[in-house]
C-alpha positions as CSV (number, residue, x, y, z in Angstrom):
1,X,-8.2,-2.5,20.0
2,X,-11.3,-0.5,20.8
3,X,-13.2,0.8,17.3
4,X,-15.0,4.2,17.1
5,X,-14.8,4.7,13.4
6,X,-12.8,7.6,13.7
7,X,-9.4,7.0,15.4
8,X,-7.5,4.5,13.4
9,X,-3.8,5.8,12.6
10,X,-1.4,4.5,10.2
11,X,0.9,3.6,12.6
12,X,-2.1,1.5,14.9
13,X,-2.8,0.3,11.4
14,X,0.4,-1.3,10.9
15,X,1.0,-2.6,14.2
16,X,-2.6,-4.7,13.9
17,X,-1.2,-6.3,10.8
18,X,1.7,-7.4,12.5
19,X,0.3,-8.1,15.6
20,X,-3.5,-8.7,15.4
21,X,-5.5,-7.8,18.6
22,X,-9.2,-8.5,19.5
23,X,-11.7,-5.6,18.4
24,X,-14.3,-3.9,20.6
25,X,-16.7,-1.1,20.2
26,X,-16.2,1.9,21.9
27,X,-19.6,3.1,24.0
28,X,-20.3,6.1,22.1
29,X,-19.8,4.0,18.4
30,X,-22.6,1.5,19.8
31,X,-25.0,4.5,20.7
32,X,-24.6,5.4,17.0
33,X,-25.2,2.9,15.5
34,X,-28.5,2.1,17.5
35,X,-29.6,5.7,16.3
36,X,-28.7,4.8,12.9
37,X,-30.5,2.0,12.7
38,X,-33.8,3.6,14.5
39,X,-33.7,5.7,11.2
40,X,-34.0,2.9,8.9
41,X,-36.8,1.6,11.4
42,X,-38.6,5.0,11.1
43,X,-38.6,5.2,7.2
44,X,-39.8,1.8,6.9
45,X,-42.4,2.7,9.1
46,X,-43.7,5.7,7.3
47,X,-44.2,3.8,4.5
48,X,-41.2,5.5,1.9
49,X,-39.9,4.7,-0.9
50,X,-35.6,4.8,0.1
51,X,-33.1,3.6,-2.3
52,X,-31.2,0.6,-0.3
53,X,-34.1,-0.1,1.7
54,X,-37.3,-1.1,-0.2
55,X,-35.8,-0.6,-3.9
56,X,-33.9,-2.8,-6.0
57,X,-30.3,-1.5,-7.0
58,X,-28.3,0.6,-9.2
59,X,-29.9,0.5,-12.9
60,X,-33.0,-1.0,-10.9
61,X,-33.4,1.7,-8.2
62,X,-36.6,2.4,-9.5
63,X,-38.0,-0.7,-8.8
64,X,-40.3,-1.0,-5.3
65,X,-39.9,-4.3,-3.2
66,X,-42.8,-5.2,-1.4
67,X,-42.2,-5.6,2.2
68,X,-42.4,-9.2,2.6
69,X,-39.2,-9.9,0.5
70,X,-37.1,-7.0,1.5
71,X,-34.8,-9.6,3.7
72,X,-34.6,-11.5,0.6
73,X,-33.4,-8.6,-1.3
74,X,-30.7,-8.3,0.6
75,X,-29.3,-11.8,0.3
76,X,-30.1,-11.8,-2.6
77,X,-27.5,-8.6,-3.4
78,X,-24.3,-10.4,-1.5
79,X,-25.2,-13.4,-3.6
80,X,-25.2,-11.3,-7.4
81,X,-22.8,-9.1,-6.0
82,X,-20.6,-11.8,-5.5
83,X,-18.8,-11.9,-8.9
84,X,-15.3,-11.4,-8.5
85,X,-11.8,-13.2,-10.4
86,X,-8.8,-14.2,-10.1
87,X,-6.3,-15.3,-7.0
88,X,-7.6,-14.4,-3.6
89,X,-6.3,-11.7,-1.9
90,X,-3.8,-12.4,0.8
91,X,-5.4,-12.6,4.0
92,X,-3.7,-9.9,6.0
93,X,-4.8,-7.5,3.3
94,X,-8.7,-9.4,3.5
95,X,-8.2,-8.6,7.3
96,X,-6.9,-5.1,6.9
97,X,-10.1,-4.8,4.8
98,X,-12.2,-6.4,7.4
99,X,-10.9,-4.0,10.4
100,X,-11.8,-0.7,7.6
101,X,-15.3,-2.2,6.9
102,X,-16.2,-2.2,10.8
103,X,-14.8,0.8,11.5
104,X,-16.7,2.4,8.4
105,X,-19.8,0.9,10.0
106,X,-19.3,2.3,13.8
107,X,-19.7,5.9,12.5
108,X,-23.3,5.9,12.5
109,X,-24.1,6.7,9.2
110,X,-25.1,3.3,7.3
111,X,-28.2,2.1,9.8
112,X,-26.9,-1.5,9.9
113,X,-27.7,-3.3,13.1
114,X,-24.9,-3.8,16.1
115,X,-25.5,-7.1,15.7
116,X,-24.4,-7.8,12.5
117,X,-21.2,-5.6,13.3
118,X,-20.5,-7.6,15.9
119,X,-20.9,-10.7,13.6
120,X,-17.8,-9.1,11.4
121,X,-15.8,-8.7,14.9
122,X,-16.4,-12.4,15.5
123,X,-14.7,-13.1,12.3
124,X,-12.1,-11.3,13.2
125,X,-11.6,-11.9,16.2
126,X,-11.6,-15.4,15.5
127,X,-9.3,-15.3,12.6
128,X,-11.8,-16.6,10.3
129,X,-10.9,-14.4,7.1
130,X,-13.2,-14.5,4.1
131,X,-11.6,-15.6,0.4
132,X,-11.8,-12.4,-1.0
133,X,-11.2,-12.5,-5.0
134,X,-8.6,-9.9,-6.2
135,X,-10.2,-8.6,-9.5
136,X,-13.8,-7.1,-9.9
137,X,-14.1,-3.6,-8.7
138,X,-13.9,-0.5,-10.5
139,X,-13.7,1.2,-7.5
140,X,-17.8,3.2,-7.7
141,X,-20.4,1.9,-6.5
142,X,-17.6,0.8,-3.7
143,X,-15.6,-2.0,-4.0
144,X,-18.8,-4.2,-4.6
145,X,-17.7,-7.5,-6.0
146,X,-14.9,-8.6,-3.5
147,X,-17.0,-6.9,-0.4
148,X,-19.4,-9.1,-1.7
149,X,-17.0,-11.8,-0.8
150,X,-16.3,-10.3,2.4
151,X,-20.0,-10.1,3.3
152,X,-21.3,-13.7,2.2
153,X,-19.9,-15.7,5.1
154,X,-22.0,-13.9,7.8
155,X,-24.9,-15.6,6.4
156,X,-23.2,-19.0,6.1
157,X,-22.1,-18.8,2.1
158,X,-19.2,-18.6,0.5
159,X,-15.8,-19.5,2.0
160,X,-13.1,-18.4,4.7
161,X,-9.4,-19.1,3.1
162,X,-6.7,-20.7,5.7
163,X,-3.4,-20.2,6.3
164,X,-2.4,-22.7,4.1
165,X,-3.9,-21.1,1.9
166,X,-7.3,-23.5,1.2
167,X,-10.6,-22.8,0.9
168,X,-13.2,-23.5,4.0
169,X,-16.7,-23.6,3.3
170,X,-18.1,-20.6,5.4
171,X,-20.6,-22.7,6.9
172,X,-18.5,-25.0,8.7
173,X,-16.1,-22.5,9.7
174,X,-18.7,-21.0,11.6
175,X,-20.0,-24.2,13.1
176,X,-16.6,-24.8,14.4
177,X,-16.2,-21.7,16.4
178,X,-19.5,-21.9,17.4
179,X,-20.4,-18.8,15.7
180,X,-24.1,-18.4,14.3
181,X,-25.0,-17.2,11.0
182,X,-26.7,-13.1,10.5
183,X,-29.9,-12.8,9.7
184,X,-29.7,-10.0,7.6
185,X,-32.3,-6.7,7.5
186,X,-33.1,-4.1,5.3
187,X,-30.3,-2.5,4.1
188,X,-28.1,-4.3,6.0
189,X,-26.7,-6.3,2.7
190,X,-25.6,-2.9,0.9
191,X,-24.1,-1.4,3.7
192,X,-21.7,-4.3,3.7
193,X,-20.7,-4.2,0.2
194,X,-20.8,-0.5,-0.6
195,X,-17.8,1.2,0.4
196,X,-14.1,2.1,-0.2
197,X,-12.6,-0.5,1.8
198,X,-10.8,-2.9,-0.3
199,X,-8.8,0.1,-2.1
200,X,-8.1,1.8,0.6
201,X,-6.6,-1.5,2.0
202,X,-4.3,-1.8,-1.2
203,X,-3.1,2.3,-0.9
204,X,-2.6,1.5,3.0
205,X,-0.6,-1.4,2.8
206,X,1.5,0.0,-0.4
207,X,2.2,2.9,1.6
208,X,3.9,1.1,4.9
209,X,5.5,-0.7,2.4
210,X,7.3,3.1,0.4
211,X,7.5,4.5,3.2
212,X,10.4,1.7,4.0
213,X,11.1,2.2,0.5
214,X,11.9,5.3,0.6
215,X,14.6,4.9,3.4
216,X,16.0,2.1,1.8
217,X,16.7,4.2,-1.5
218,X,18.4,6.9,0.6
219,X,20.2,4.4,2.2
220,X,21.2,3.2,-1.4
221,X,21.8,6.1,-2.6
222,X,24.3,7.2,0.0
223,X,26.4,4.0,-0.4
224,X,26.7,4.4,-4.2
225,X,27.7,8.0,-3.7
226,X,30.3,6.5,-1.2
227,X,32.2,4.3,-2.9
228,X,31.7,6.1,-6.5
229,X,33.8,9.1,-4.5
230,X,31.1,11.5,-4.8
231,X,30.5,14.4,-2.6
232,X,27.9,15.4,0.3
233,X,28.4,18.8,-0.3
234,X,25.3,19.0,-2.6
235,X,22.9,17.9,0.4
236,X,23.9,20.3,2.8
237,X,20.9,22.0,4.5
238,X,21.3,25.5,3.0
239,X,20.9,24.3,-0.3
240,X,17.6,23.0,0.2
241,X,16.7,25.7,2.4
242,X,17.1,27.9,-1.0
243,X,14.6,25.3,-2.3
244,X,11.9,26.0,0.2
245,X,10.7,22.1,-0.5
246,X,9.7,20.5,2.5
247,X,10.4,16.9,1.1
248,X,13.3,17.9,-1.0
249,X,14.8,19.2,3.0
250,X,13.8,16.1,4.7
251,X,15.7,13.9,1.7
252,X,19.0,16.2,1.7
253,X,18.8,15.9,5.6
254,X,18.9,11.8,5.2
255,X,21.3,11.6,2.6
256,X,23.9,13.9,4.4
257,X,23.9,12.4,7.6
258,X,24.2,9.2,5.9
259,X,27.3,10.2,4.5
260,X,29.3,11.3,7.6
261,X,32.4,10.1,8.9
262,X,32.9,8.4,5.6
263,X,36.6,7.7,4.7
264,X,36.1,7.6,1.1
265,X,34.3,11.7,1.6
266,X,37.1,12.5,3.5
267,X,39.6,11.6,1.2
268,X,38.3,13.3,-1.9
269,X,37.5,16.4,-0.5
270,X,39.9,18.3,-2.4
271,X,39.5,15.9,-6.0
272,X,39.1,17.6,-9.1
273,X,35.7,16.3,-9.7
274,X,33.5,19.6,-9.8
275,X,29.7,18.6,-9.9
276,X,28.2,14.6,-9.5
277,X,26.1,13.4,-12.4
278,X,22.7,13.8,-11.7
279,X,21.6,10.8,-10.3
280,X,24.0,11.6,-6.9
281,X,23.5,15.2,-7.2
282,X,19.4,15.4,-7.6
283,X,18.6,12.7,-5.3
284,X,17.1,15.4,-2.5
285,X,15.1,16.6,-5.5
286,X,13.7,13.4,-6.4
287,X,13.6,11.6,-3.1
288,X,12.1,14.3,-1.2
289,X,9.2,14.9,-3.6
290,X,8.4,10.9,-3.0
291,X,8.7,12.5,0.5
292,X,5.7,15.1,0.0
293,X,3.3,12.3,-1.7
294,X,3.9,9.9,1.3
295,X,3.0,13.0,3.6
296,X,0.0,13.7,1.4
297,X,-0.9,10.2,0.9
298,X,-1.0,9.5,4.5
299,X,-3.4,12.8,5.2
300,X,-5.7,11.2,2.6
301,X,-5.7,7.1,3.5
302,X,-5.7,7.6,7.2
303,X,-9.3,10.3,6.4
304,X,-10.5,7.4,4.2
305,X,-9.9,5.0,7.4
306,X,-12.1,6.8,9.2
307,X,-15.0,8.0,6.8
308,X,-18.2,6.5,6.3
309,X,-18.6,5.4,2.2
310,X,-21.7,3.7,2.3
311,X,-24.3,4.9,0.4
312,X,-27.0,5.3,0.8
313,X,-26.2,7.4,4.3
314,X,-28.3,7.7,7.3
315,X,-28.8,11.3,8.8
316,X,-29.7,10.6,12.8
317,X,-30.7,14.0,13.7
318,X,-32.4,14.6,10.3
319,X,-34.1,11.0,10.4
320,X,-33.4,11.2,6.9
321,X,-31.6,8.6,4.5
322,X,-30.1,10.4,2.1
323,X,-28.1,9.1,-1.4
324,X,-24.7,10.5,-2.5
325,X,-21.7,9.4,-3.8
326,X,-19.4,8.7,-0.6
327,X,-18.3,5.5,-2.8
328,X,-16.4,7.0,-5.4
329,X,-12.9,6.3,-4.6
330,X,-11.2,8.8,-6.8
331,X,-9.1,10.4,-4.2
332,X,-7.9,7.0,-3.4
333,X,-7.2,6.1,-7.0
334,X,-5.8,9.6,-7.6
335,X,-3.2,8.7,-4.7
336,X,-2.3,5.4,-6.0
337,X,-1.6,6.9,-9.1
338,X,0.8,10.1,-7.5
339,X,2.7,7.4,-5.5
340,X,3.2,4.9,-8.7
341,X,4.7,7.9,-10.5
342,X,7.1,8.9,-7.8
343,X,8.0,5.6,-7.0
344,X,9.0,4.6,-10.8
345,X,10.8,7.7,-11.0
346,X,12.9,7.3,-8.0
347,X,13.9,3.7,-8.8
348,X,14.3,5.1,-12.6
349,X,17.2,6.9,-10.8
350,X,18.5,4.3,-8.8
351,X,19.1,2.3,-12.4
352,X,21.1,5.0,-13.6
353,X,23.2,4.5,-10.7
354,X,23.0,1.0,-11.6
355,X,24.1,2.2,-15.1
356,X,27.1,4.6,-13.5
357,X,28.4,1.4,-11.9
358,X,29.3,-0.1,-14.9
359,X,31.4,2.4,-16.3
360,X,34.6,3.5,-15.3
361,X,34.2,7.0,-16.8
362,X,31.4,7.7,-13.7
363,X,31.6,4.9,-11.2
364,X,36.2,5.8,-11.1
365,X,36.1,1.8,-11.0
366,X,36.8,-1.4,-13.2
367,X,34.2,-2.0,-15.7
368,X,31.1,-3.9,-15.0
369,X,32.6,-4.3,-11.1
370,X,34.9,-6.7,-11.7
371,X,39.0,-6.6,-12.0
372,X,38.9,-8.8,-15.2
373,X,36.4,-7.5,-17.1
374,X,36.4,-8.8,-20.4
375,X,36.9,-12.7,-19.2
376,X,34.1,-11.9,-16.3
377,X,31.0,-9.9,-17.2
378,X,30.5,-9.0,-13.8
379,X,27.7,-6.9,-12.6
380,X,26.6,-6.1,-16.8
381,X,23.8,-8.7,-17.0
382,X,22.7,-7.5,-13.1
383,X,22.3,-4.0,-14.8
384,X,20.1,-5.4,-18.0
385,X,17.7,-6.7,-15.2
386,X,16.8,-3.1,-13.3
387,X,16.7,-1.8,-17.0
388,X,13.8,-4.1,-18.2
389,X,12.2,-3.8,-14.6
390,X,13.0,0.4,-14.3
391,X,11.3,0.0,-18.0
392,X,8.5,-2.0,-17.0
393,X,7.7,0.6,-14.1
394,X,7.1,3.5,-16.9
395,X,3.8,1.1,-18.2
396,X,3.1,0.6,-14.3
397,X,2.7,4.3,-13.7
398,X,0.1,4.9,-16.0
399,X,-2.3,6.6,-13.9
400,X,-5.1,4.2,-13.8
401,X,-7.6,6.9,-12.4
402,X,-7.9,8.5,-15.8
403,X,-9.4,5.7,-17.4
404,X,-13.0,5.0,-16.7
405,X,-15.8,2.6,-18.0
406,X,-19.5,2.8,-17.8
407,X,-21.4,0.1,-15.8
408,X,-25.1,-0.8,-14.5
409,X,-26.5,0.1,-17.6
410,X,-25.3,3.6,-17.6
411,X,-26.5,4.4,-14.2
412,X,-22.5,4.3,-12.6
413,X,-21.4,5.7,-15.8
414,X,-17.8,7.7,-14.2
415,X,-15.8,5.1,-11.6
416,X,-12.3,5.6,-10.3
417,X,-10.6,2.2,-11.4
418,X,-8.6,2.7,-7.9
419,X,-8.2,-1.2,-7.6
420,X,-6.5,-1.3,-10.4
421,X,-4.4,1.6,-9.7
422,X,-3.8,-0.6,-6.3
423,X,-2.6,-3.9,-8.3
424,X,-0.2,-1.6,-10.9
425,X,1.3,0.3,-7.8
426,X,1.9,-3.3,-5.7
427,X,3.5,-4.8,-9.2
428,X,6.0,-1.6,-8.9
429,X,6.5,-1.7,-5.7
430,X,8.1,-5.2,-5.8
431,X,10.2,-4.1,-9.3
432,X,11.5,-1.3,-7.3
433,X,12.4,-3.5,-4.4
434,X,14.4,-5.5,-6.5
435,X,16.1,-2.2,-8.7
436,X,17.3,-1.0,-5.2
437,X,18.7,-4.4,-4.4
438,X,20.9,-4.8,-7.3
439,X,21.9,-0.9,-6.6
440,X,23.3,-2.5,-2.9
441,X,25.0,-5.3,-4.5
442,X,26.7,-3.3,-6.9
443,X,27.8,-0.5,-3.7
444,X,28.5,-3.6,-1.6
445,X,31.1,-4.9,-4.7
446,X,32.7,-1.6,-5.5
447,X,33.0,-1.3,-1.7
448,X,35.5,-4.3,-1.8
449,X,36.9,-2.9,-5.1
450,X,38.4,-0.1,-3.1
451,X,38.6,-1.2,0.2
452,X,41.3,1.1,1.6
453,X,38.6,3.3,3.4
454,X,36.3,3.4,5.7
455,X,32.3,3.5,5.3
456,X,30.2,5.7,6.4
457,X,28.0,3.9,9.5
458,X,25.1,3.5,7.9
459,X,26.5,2.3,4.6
460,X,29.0,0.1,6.9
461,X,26.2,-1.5,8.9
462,X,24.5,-2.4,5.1
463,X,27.3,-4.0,3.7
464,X,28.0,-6.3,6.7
465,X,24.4,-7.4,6.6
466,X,24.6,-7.8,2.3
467,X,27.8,-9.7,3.5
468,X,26.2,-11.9,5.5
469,X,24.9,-14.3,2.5
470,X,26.3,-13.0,-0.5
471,X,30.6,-12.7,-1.2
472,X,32.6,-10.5,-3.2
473,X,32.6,-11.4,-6.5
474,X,36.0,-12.4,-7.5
475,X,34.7,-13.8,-11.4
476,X,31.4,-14.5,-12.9
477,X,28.5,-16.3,-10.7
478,X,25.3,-16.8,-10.8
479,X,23.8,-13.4,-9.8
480,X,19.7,-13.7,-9.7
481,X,19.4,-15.8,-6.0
482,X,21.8,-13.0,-4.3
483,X,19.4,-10.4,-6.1
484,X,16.4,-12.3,-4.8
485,X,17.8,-12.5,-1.1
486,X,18.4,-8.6,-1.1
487,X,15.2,-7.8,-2.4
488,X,13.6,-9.6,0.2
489,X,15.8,-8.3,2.7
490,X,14.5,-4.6,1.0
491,X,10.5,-6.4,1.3
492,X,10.8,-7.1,4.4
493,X,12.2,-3.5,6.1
494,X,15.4,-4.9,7.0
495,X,17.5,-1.9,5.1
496,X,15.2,0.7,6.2
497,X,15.0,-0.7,9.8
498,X,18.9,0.0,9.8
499,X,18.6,3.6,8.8
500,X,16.1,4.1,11.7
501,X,18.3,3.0,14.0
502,X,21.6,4.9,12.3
503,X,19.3,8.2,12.3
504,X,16.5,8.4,14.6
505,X,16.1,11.7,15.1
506,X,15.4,12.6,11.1
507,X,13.1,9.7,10.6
């Protein structure tokens, strides 16, 4: 993969974390960044006083280094800066991380030496990934603390982590590739840790992840309104061409081809049921405006990807280094937040399909999904489960971005908290996984309930894959390792990959 800080694409994104490539820097990106870093030179050669370069850092911006210890200075900040908590991030997010931080760099606007980019390619292209600490940032001034982490083993500190998951000291990772450690230069240490790069990583990688998502709750949602002998006719195009909601057209779109050739339509065309309760009927509504956030959200990350957030910047033509504030990760946060909200509210609805399943009155099926209920709870206990995790989701969707709390002494005294609106959003992610796995269990059982039609393709092609490792429930069982294999199953694309291949041309 050739880098020139401006071309990266979700999709080229994704395939590098399945697939990892070896980097490069494209021609024009190594031009800029020599320019870039002949500014620095020129300001330290006239003598000026320039945050980053010979002063001391946030609350002590004010403070002149003298020349002689400005390297020091900037070891010095990876080493302070290095601060972070908890767990370690996995290592195809710290790589995903990695891949934004050099890209960041190439755009000529941080005056950091080619060399030390090219000592971040090394690491990457050696798969030597940094132990990153999850918790830390507050997302302004950048993601400093686990950066910080990032940044450390160029100069021989800190640690790589392997795939098993241990800690190698940085050091000898190094030694063992053969790789030598940077010498760092003036400014060179705050370009490294200053920037957007770690929640930007967290919205990317929550993003592949609902965009599957929101496939797989269509394709959910079309099996329950299957076998619960509900109709299509409220996702026919007109209607959501009276709309005049681009997501809400996409979803009805979706949900109606999912739906065709069904048996269990086509038999209940002429029933007596007038209008579906709302969590069939208003699934273009609420699906398609997840729609319009991933759309959005996408426009925003994929920007982010490909913007410079150091600070401070480096103007080439100006020979000017200028501070801002291209660190605040707000619309990242903000984005995190939008997505969390949607998300919840979408699975919300896939548990009160959940809920419909239990009861005859809605679901035109035995109670709780099972032919003796009464001696057999059946899917009852299965429905408590998305309730506490559908409930659980609310508290996730608190927008983290409206909470902020003073650091530096005052000096960053409004931050975006995007990290943590990154953590909250994962945590939901992986409750609604699970919500819309018990939702296909329950389709998959009432499917077997009623087996004297056919299925619609799609919803055909799901059961046989649910039916591959979990059986019709006959009486009670053990229900949570069948509810952990389809929600890995949902993880891991494998619904959503179906509906791709059932309806190519809408996705």
């Amino acid at each position: 993969m050739i880098l020139d800080g401006n071309s990266l694409t979700l999709d080229t994104i994704g395939q590098e974390l399945n697939r990892s490539t070896q980097l490069s820097i494209s021609k024009d990106a190594r031009n800029l960044v020599l320019k870039s870093r002949e500014v620095v030179k020129h300001i330290l050669d006239t003598g000026k006083t320039v945050y980053g370069v010979n002063t001391g850092f946030g609350k002590l911006a004010n403070q002149r280094i003298s020349a002689d210890k400005l390297k020091q200075l900037q070891v010095n900040l990876l080493r302070s800066h290095a601060a972070g908590t908890g767990a370690f991030l996995p290592r195809q997010t710290v790589r995903l991380i990695l891949l934004l931080k050099i890209n960041s760099l190439l755009r000529g606007y941080s005056g950091i030496r080619l060399e030390t980019i090219e000592g971040l390619i090394n690491l990457y292209n050696h798969d030597l990934i940094p132990a990153v600490r999850e918790r830390g940032s507050v997302g302004a001034s950048g993601d400093l603390a686990p950066l910080s982490d990032l940044a450390l083993p160029l100069i021989g500190e800190g640690a790589f982590l392997t795939a098993d998951g241990k800690q190698q000291p940085a050091a000898e990772g190094l030694k063992i590739n053969q790789l030598d450690k940077i010498d760092l230069r003036e400014k060179e240490g705050l370009s490294l840790i200053n920037g957007t790069q770690v929640s930007t990583a967290l919205a990317i990688e929550s993003l592949l992840a609902i965009k599957q998502l929101y496939y797989t709750v269509s394709a959910a949602g079309a099996f329950s309104a299957e076998v619960m002998l509900a109709t299509d006719a409220a996702f026919q195009d007109k209607i959501q061409e009276a709309r005049n909601q681009t997501g809400q057209k996409h979803a009805g779109k979706v949900l109606y081809h999912l739906m065709q050739n069904s048996g269990y339509r086509e038999a209940h065309v002429n029933c007596d049921r007038v209008q579906d309760f709302y969590s069939l009927r208003c699934m273009p509504q609420v699906h398609g405006s997840l729609y319009d956030l991933i759309v959005h959200a996408e426009e925003i990350l994929i920007r982010e990807a490909n913007s410079t957030t150091d600070n401070p910047v480096t103007l080439i033509k100006e020979k000017m280094i200028v501070s801002g504030g291209n660190f605040h990760a707000a619309p990242i946060a903000h984005v995190l937040d939008f997505l969390a909200i949607a998300l919840a509210d979408v699975a919300a609805m896939s548990e009160r399909r959940i809920a419909a399943f239990q009861d005859t009155t809605q679901s035109n099926l035995p109670m709780f999904l099972m032919k003796e209920a009464g001696l057999n709870s059946g899917f009852m206990i299965a429905h408590v489960s998305a309730a506490a995790l559908a409930s659980e989701n609310k508290s996730l969707a608190h927008p983290a971005s409206v909470d902020s709390i003073p650091t530096s002494a005052n000096q960053e005294d409004h931050v975006s908290m995007a990290p943590a609106a990154g953590y909250q959003l994962r945590s939901l992610i992986k409750n609604a996984s699970t919500i819309f796995a018990i939702e296909l269990l329950c389709a998959a059982q009432a499917r077997d309930l009623n087996p004297k039609y056919k299925l619609a393709v799609n919803s055909e092609d799901i059961y046989q894959l649910i039916r591959m490792d979990v059986p019709y429930l006959e009486q009670d069982g053990a229900l949570s390792a069948f509810i952990d294999h389809i929600s890995q199953l949902v993880m891991a694309g494998d619904i959503a990959r179906i509906v791709h291949r059932n309806i190519q041309d809408l996705t």
